[in-house]
KOLTI-874325 format. One record per residue (C-alpha): x, y, z; residue in one letter. Coordinates in steps of 0.25 Angstrom, whole numbers, padded with zeros to 4 digits, always signed. Each point is the difference from the previous one (the first is absolute). Layout:
BEGIN
XYZA
...
! end
This chain:
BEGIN
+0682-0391+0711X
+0008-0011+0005X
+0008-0011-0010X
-0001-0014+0005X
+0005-0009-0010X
+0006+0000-0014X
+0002-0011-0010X
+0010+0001-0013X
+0002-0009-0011X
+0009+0003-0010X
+0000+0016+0003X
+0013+0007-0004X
+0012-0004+0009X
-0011-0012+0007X
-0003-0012-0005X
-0008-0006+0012X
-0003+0009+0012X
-0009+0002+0011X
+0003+0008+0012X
-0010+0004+0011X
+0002+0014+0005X
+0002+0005+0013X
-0003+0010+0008X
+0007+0012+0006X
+0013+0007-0003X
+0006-0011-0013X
+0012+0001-0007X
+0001-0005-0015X
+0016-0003-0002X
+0008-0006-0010X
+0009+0003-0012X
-0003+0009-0012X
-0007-0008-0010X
-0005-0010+0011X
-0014+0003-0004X
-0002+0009+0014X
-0009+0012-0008X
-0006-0011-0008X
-0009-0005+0012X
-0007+0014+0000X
-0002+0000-0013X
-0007-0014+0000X
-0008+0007+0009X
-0004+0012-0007X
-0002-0009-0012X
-0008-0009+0007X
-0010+0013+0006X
-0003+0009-0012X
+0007-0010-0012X
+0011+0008-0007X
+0014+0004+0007X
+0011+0010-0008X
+0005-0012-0007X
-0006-0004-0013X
-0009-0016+0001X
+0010-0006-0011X
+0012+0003+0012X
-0009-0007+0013X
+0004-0016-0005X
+0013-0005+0005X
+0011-0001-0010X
+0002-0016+0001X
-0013-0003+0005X
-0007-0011-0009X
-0006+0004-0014X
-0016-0004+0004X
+0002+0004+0014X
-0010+0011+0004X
+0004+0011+0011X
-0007-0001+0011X
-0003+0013+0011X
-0008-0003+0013X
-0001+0010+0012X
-0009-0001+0011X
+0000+0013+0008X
-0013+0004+0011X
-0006+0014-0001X
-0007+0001+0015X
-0005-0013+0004X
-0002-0005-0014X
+0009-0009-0007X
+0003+0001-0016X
+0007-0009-0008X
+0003+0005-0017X
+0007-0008-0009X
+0006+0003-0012X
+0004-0009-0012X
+0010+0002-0013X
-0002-0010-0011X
+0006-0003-0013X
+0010+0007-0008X
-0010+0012-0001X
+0000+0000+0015X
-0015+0001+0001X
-0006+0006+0013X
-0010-0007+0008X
-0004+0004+0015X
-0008-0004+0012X
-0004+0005+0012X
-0007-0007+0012X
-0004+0004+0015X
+0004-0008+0012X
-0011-0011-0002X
+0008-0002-0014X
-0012+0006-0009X
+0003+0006-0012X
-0002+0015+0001X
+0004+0003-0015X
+0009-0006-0012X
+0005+0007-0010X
+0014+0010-0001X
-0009+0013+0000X
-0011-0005+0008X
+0009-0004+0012X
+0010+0013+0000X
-0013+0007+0001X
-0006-0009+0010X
+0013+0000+0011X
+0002+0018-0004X
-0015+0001+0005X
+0002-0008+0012X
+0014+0008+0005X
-0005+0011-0005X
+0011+0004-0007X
+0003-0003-0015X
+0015-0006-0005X
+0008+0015+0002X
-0007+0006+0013X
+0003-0013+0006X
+0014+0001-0004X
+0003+0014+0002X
-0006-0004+0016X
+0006-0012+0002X
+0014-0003-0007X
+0010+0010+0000X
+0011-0005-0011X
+0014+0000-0001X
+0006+0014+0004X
-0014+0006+0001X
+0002+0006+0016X
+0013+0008-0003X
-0005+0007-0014X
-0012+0006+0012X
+0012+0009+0004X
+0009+0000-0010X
-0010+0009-0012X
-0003+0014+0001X
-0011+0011-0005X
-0009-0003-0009X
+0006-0014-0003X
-0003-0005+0014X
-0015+0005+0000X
-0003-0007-0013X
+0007-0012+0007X
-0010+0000+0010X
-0011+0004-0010X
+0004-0015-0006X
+0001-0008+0014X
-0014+0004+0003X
-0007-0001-0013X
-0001+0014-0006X
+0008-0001-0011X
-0012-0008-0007X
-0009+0011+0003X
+0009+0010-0005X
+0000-0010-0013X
-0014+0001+0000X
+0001+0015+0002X
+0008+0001-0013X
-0009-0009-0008X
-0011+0011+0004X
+0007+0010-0005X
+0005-0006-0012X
-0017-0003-0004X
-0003+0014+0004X
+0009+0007-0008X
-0004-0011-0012X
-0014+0004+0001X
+0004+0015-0002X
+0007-0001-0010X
-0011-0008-0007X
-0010+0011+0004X
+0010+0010-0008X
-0001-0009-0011X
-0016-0003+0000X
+0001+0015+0001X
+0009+0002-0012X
-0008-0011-0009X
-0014+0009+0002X
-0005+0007-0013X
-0003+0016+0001X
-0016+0006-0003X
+0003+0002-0012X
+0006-0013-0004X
-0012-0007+0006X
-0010+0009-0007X
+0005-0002-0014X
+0002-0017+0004X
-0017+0003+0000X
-0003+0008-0012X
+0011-0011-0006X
-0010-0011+0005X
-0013+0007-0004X
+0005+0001-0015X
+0004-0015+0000X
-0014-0003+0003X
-0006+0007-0012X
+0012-0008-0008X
-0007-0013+0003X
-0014+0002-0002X
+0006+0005-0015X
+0006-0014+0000X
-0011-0008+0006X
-0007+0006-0011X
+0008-0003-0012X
+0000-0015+0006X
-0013-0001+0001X
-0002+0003-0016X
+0013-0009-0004X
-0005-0012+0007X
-0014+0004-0008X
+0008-0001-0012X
+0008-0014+0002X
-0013-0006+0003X
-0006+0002-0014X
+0013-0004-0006X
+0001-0013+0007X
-0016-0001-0003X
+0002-0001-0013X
+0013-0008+0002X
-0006-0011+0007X
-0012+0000-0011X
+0010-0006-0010X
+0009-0007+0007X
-0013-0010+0001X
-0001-0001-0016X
+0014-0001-0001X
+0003-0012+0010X
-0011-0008-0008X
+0010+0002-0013X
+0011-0001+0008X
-0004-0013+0006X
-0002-0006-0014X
+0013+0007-0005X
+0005-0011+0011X
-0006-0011-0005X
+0007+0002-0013X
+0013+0001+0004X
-0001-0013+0008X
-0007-0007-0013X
+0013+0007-0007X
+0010-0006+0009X
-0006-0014+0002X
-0001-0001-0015X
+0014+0003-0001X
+0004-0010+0010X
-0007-0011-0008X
+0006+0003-0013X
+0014+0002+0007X
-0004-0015+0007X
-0003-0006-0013X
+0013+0004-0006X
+0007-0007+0008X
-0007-0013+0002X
+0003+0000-0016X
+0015+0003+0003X
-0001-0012+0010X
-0007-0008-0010X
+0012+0000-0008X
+0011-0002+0009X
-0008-0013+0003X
-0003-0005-0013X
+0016+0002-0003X
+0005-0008+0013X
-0010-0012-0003X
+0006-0001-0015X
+0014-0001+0009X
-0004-0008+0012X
-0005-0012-0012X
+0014+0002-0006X
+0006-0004+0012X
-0010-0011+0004X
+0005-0007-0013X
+0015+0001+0004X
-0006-0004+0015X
-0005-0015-0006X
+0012-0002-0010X
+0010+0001+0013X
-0009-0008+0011X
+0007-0014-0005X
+0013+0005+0004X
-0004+0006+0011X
-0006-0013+0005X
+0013-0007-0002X
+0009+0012+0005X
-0009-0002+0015X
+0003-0015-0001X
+0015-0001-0001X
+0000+0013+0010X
-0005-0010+0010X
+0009-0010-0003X
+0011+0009+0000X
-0006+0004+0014X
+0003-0015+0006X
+0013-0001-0007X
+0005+0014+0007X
-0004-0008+0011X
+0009-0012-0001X
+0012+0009-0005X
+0000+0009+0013X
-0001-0012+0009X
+0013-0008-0008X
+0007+0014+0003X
-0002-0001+0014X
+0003-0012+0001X
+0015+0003-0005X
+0001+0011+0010X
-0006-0009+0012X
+0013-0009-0005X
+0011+0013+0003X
-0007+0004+0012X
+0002-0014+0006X
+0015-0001-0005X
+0001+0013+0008X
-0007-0002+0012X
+0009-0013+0001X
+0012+0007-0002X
-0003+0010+0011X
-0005-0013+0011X
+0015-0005-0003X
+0007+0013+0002X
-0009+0003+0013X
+0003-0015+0006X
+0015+0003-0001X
-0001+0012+0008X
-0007-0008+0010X
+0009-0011+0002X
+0011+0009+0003X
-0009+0007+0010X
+0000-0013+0007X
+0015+0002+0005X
-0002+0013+0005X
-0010-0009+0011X
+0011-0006+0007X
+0011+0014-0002X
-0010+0010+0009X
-0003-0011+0011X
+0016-0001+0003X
+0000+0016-0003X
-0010+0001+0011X
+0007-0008+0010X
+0011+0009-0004X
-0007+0011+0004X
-0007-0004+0014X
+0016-0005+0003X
+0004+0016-0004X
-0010+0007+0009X
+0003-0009+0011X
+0014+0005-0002X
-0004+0015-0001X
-0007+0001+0012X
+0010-0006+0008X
+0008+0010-0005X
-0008+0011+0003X
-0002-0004+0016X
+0017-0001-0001X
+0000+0013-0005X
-0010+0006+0009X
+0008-0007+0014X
+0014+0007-0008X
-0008+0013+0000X
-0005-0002+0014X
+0014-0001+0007X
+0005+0011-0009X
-0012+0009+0006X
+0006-0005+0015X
+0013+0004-0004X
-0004+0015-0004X
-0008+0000+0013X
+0014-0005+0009X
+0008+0010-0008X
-0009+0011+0002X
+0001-0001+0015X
+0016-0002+0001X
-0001+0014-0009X
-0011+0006+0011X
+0009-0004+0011X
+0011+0006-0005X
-0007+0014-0004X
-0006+0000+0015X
+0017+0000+0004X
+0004+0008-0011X
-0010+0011+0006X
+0004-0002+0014X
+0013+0003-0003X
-0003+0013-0009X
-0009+0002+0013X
+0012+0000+0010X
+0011+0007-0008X
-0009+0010-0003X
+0000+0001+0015X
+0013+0001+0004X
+0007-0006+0014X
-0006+0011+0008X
-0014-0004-0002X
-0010-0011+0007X
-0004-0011-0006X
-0015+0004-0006X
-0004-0014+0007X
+0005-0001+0015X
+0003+0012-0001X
+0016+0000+0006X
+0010+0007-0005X
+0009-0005-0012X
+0012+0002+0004X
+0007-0013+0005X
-0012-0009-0009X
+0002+0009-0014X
+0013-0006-0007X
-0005-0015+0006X
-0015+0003-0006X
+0006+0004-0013X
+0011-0011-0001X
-0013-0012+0003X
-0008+0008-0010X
+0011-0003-0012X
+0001-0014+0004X
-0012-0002-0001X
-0004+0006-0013X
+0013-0008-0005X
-0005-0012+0006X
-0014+0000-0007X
+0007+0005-0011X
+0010-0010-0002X
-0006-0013+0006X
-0014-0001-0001X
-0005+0010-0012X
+0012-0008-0009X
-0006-0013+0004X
-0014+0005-0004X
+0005+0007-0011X
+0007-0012-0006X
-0012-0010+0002X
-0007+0010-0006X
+0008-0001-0014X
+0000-0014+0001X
-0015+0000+0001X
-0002+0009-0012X
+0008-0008-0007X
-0007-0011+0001X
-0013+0005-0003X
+0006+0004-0011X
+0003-0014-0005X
-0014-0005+0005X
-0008+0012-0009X
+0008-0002-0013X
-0003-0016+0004X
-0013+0005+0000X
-0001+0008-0011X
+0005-0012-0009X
-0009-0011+0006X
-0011+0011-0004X
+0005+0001-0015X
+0002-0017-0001X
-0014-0001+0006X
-0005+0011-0011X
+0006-0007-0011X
-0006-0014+0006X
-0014+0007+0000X
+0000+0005-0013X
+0004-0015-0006X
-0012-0006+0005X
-0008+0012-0005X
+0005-0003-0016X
-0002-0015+0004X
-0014+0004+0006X
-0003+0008-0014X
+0004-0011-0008X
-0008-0011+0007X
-0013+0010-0001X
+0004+0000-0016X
+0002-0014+0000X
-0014-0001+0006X
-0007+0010-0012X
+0007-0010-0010X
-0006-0012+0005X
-0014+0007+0000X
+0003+0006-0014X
+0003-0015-0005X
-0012-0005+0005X
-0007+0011-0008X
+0006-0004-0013X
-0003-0013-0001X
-0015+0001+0004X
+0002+0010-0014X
+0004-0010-0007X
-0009-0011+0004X
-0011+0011-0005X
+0007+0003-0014X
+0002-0016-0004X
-0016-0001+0005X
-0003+0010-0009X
+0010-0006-0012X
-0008-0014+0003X
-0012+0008-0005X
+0003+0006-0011X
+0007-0010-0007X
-0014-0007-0003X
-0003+0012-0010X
+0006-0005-0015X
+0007+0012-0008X
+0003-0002-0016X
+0007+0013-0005X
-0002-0004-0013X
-0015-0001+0000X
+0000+0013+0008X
+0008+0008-0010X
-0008-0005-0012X
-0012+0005+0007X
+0005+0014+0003X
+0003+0001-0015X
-0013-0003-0004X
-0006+0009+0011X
+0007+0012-0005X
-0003-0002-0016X
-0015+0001+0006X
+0002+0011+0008X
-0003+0011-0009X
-0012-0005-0006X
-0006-0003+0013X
+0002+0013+0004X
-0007+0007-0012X
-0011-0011+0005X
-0002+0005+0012X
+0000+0015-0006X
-0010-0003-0008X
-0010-0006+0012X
-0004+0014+0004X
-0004+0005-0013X
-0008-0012-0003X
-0008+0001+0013X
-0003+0014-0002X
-0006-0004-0014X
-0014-0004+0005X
+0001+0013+0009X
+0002+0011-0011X
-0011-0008-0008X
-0011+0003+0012X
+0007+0015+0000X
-0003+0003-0016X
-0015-0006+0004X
-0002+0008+0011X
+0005+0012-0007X
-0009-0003-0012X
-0011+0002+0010X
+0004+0012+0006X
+0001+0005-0016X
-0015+0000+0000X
-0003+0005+0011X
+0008+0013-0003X
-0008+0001-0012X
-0013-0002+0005X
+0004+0011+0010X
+0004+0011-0010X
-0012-0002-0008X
-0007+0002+0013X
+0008+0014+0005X
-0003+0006-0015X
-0015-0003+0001X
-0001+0007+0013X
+0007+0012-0005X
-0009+0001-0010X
-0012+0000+0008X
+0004+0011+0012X
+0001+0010-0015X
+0008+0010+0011X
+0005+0011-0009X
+0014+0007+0006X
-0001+0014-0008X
-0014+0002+0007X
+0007-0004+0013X
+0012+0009-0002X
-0011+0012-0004X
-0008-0002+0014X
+0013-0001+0009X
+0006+0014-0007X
-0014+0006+0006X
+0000-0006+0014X
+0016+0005+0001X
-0006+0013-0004X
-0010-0001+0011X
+0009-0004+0011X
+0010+0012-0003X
-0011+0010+0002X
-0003-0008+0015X
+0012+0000+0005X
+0003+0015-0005X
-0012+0003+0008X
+0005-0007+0014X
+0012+0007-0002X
-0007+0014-0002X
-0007-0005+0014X
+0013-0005+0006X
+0006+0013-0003X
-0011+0008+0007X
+0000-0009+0013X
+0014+0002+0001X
+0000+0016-0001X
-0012-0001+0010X
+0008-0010+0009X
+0011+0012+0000X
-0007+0010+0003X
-0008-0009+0013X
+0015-0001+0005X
+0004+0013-0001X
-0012+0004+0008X
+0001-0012+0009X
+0016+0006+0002X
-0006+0016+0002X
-0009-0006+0011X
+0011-0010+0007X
+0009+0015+0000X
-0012+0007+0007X
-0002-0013+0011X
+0016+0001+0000X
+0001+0014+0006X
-0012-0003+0009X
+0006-0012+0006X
+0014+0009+0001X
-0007+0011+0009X
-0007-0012+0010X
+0015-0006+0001X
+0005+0013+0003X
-0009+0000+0011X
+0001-0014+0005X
+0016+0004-0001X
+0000+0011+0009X
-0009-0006+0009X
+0010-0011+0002X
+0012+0010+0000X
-0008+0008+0013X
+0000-0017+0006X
+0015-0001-0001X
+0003+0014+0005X
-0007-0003+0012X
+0006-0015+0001X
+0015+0006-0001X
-0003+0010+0011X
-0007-0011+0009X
+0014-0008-0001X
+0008+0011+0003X
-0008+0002+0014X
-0001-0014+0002X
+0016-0002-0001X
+0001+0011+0006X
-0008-0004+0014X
+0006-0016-0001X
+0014+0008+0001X
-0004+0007+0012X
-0008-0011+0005X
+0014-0010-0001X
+0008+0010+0006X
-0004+0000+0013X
-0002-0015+0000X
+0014-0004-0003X
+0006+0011+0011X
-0009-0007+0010X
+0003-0013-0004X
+0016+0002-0002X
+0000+0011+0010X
-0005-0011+0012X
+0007-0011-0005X
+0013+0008-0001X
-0003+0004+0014X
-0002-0013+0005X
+0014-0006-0008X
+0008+0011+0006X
-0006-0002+0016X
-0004+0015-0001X
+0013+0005-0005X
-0007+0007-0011X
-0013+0005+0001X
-0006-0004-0015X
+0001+0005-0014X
-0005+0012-0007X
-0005-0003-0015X
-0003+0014-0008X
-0009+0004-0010X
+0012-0005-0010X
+0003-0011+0008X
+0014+0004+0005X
+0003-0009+0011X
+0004+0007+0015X
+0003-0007+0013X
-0004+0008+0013X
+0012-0001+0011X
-0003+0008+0012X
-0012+0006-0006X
+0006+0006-0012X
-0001-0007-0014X
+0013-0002-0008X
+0003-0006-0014X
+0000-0015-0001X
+0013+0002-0006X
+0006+0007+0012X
+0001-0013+0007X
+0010-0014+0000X
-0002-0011-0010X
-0009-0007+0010X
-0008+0010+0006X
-0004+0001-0016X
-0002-0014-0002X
-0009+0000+0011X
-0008+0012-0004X
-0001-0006-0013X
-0005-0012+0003X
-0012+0007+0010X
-0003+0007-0014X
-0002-0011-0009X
-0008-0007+0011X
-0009+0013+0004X
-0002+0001-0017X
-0004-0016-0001X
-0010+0003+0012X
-0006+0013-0006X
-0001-0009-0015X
-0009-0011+0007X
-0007+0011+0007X
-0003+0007-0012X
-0002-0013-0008X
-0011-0002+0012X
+0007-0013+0004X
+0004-0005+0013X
+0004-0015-0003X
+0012+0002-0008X
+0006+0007+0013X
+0004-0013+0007X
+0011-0002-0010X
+0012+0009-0004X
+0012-0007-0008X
+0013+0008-0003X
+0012-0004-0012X
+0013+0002+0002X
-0002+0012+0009X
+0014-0003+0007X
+0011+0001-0012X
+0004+0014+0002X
+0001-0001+0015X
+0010-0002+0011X
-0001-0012+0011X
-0002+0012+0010X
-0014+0007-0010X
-0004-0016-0003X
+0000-0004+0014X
-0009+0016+0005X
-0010-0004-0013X
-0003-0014+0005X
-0002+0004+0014X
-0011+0010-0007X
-0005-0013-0007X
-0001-0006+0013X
-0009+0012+0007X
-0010-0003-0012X
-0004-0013+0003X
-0011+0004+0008X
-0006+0008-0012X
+0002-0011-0010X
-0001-0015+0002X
+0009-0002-0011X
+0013+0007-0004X
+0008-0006-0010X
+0015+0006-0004X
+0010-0005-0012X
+0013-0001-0002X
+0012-0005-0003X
+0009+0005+0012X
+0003-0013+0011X
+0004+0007+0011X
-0014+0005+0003X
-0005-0013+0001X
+0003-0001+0016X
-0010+0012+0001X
-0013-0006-0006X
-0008-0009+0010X
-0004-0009-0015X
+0009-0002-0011X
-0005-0005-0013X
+0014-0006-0007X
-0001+0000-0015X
+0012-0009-0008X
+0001-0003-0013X
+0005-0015-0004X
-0001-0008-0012X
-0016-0003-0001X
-0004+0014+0003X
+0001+0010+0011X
-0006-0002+0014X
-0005+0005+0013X
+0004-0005+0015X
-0003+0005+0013X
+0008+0002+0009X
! end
């Protein structure tokens, strides 16, 4: 097998990736935690679908929440190219998979499918490939480092017999299952005598049931003429009983008619009382209609009058509202005239104001030339005060010197030049002292003096002008108040126009209050009696109703009497007699008692003969129980004999695959580790036990005789002799083109890493691809391709270099 290309998207450390493999011996570097094992694992995943990490841990951490992952290898197996992709979607991460040959034709889809599909083509399924072509992180030195039985069950797992020891085991567990299921089929079966007394048991139970078959037979004989006779009755009686019906529905509906007529009498009273009322109140009803008639009239008139009263008190209010609304129009007009002053004050505040700004800025540029020559000043003084610590130091410089010294810059000696050098030093640190930094220094007061005077000039043009701003601010709010007035003026007169248009009108409608209070003393005299008027309408319009009801009623009288006579006559006639109906019923209960004590006689005997059918059908289901006990016995051995022979068959076969590895590895290892060492040593010994010896000189030693390397070295031929005889016993070839190996370096020195690579190097000739990770730098300048893997902010990736 040969990797070619691989594409990640949102894998583990990766967001976006795709690297292309190489070729040859390739070193894998970066960081721990850069995402350097992960590579591998996207390639196991992508092979045979399922790494050591559960799916809920494959998405990237911050990738997006609908994002899927994505896995795509191509890898070719001969001369054939192979492309599988593998998808992760939703929260449930939900497996889909692909896989497609170099003309890009799907081959098969589905997880299951596709593991099956790519282990049938490598010829090796997801831990034989592993075991032969990955050797993980501190795999080579645990080779040498176990002893005794612990390293040949080691080697028992690297090469796939472990599984077969678990199967081994399952055998055993089965076999020993079915012996002790035999025991208990054994223990379960009944002795001869037991089985013979289960027969005579079963040939009594049989004479047991013809005896109730029997008695059966002549209880059923017995209900049958009993219910005979019953049903010879029951004829006459439902012909009695079907008149005795008859009656007691011509008793009932006699009795509704009767109850009927009673109350249509009640009713006819009740009537008869409220029409004697109701033409009482008729009476009363005309005597009050006159005043009723006048009560309506002077209502109506009162109506137009109210009118007229509630127009005249409007009126009198229009009057105060005016007054008001005029007092307010002369109050609001006075506000304005004074407003009109404050016109001519802001336009000279105004001017004021541009005049003050003008000042200020003047001011400000004074102030800003004052502060300029003051800066010059500091600048002129800080170079008289530079000048004289440049002197200061040269004269620390020379009397630290001496006379007998030479001058550090032309070099001469001091001694006629050191008293005149110090005495022109002093002067001039006095000069520049005296002269020119006091000249500076007093320009320089006279300066900040007068930027003094120009800021608090400043400060108080800045308040005048603050005060100036905020009088034409107030005369600003009181012209914009001034303005509101006017408006609200304008408003109130178009008010008053529209109450003395409404006063116009209503004066045209006349009020006396005299004629208005006459008539409301005469309304409420009347009051009552109308009242008791209108009372009184209701009951005389129901009059004429309750006369149609006494009518009607009348009616319904006859009718109920008509029906009574009726209901007696046909009672007469059906001449049905209750005692002989009473008589005749006794006998048929008698009757049916002697039925049903019958069936239950029969129902009693079917039950004990339905028991005694059980209990036979339970002795015959005991005999077929131990019948079928002895054939599963037999079945049972027989199986225990196929599982005996199984287990011994695994036990050879293990025992021939360990003997056929053996000399597989030491060839393997023995040759490579040969070749390594330039014939320094001659191979490797593995024993039956797989202890590990290294032939120096002809004589084999333990591995554990030798240095640190020589056992790196040896442990490396081992893992890759074991990786060949795993794809030689798989009956694989393809996966041979491809080792990979993690962290195989972080025990070792620079001197062991450097003898391993140099191993890796002499096995490019057997495999096309060689793949080593790690984290360690410093072997980068030994691999021929280097496959840099960084981690940054959006995910890790891989460079080559």
């Amino acid at each position: 097998m040969i990797l070619k290309h691989l594409h990640l998207e949102y894998f583990k450390q990766y967001g976006q990736l795709d690297v292309s493999f190489r070729e040859g011996l390739v070193g894998i570097v970066g960081r721990n935690g850069a995402g350097k094992s992960s590579l591998f694992e996207a390639v196991l995943l992508c092979l045979f679908g399922r790494t050591t990490s559960d799916k809920e841990f494959y998405k990237t951490s911050w990738a997006p929440a609908k994002s899927p992952t994505i896995l795509e290898l191509t890898f070719e197996l001969g001369l054939t190219s192979y492309r599988v992709r593998r998808e992760f979607r939703g929260k449930a991460m939900q497996h889909h998979a692909f896989l497609y040959n170099a003309r890009d034709e799907l081959q098969a889809s589905g997880a299951t499918p596709v593991g099956e599909a790519i282990a049938q083509l490598v010829g090796l399924d997801k831990d034989a490939f592993t075991r032969s072509v990955f050797s993980g992180q501190k795999e080579l030195g645990i080779l040498s480092n176990t002893k005794g039985e612990e390293r040949k069950r080691m080697v028992r797992r690297m090469v796939g017999l472990d599984k077969l020891d678990k199967i081994q085991q399952l055998l055993r567990e089965d076999r020993n299952s079915k012996k002790r299921e035999i025991q208990g089929q054994q223990a379960l079966l009944w002795s001869k005598e037991e089985q013979k007394a289960l027969k005579d048991q079963i040939k009594e139970q049989k004479g047991s049931i013809q005896k109730s078959q029997q008695n059966t037979d002549r209880l059923q004989k017995d209900y049958q003429a009993k219910n005979a006779e019953y049903l010879d009755w029951k004829k006459s009686f439902d012909l009695l009983n079907q008149r005795y019906k008859q009656f007691n529905e011509l008793q009932k509906e006699l009795v509704k008619w009767e109850k009927a007529l009673e109350s249509l009498q009640n009713r006819q009273k009740e009537l008869t009382k409220e029409l004697a009322q109701l033409q009482e109140a008729q009476k009363e009803h005309k005597r009050l209609q006159p005043i009723a008639h006048s009560y309506r009239e002077q209502k109506t008139r009162w109506a137009a009058l109210e009118k007229n009263r509630l127009a005249h008190e409007r009126s009198k209010q229009i009057d105060i509202q005016r007054q008001s609304l005029a007092e307010q129009v002369q109050e609001k007009q006075q506000q304005i005239d004074a407003s009109e002053k404050l016109l001519t004050d802001g336009k000279q505040l105004a001017k004021t104001i541009q005049e003050a700004e003008a000042k200020l800025s003047q001011q400000q540029q004074q102030l800003q030339q004052a502060e300029a020559q003051a800066a010059t000043l500091q600048q002129q003084i800080g170079g008289v005060r530079a000048r004289i610590q440049e002197r200061q130091q040269q004269l620390q410089q020379i009397e630290s010197l001496g006379k007998d010294a030479h001058c550090p810059t032309c070099l001469q000696p001091l001694i006629h030049s050191y008293d005149q050098t110090l005495q022109r030093l002093q002067s001039d640190i006095q000069a520049y002292e005296q002269k020119e930094l006091n000249k500076w220094q007093a320009e320089e007061a006279d300066s900040k003096k007068t930027i003094g005077q120009q800021q608090q000039q400043l400060k108080d043009q800045q308040q005048q002008l603050s005060e100036h701003k905020s009088q034409r601010e107030v005369l600003r709010e009181q012209y914009r108040r001034s303005q509101q007035l006017v408006q609200e003026v304008a408003q109130l007169k178009q008010k008053d126009e529209a109450l003395d248009k409404e006063w116009k009108d209503l004066q045209s409608l006349p009020f006396d209050p005299a004629e208005f209070r006459q008539l409301s003393e005469s309304i409420a005299k009347l009051e009552g009696d109308f009242l008791q008027f209108t009372k009184l309408d209701k009951q005389v319009e129901r009059l004429a109703d309750v006369q149609v009801h006494l009518q009607a009623n009348k009616e319904r009288m006859a009718t109920g009497e008509a029906g009574i006579v009726e209901k007696t006559k046909a009672l007469e006639e059906l001449s049905f007699s209750l005692p002989q109906f009473e008589q005749t019923k006794a006998r048929m209960d008698q009757l049916e008692d002697n039925k049903e004590l019958a069936r239950e006689a029969v129902r009693q005997e079917q039950e004990q003969l339905s028991r005694l059918q059980q209990q036979l059908t339970g002795l015959r289901r005991d005999m077929a129980h131990q019948e079928r006990i002895r054939e599963e016995i037999g079945a049972n051995q027989e199986a225990f004999q196929e599982l005996e022979l199984l287990d011994g068959l695994f036990s050879n076969f293990k025992n021939k695959m360990l003997i056929r590895i053996r000399p597989m590895i030491k060839e393997t290892a023995g040759g490579l580790f040969e070749q390594i060492t330039k014939g320094r040593y001659e191979g490797i010994e593995v024993d039956d036990n797989f202890e590990f010896h290294i032939f120096e000189n002809g004589t084999a030693y333990p591995i554990q005789r030798f240095s640190g390397g020589e056992i790196d070295l040896a442990n490396l031929c081992l893992r890759i002799g074991i990786s060949k005889a795993i794809a030689e016993l798989s009956g694989s070839q393809v996966a041979m083109n491809f080792l990979a190996f993690d962290e195989i370096f972080g025990s070792q020195d620079d001197e062991r890493r450097f003898e391993i690579l140099l191993a890796l190097d002499l096995l490019k000739e057997q495999y096309r691809q060689i793949y080593i990770i790690s984290h360690i730098d410093t072997i980068k300048e030994h691999f021929p391709n280097i496959l840099q893997i960084q981690r940054s902010s959006d995910g890790s990736r891989a460079e080559w270099q």
